[in-house]
N, C-alpha and C positions, 0 to 999 in steps of 0.2 A: 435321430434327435428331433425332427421335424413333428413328425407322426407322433413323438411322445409329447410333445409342447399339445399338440390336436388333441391329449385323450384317447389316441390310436393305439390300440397295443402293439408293439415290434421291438424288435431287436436287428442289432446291426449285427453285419459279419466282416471282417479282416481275414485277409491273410499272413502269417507269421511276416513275413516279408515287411510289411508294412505297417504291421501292431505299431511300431514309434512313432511312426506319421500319424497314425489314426487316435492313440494318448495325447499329440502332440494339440491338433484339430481340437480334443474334445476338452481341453483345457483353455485355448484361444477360445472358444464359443461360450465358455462358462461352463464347461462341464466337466471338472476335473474327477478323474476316477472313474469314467462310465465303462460300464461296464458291455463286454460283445461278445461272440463267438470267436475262436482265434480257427483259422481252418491253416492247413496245408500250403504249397505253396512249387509252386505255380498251376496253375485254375487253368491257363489256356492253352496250355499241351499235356493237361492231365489223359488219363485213358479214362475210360466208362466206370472200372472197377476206383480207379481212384477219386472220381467225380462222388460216388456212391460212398467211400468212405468220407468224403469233404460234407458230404451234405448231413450222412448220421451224427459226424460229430459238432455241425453248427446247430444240429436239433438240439443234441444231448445238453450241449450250454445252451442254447436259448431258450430253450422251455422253460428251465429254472428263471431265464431272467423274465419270460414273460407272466411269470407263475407270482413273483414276488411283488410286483405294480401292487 
């Protein structure tokens, strides 16, 4: 959100896990609705192949989201 206030193009990532808390944040800040990548979940004892599926699918949504600015 920071980087988009800047004119920065990005996108955020979540994990499933915590998508409510990160809806929760992005309405407290005035940003109801934003939209992010949802990834898999848990990130820190994933394996390499599962890292590798986490990252193609925060691409496959955030491109779009960085495509639409």
């Amino acid at each position: 959100m920071t980087a988009e206030r800047l004119a920065i193009p990005a996108f955020s990532v979540m994990t499933e896990r915590f998508a409510s808390a990160a809806d929760l944040m992005s309405r407290v800040l005035g940003y109801p609705g934003y939209a992010y990548a949802r990834i898999g979940h848990p990130v820190s004892s994933a394996t390499d192949a599962e890292l590798e599926r986490f990252a193609r699918a925060a691409l496959e949504q955030g491109v779009p989201l960085l495509l639409r600015s």
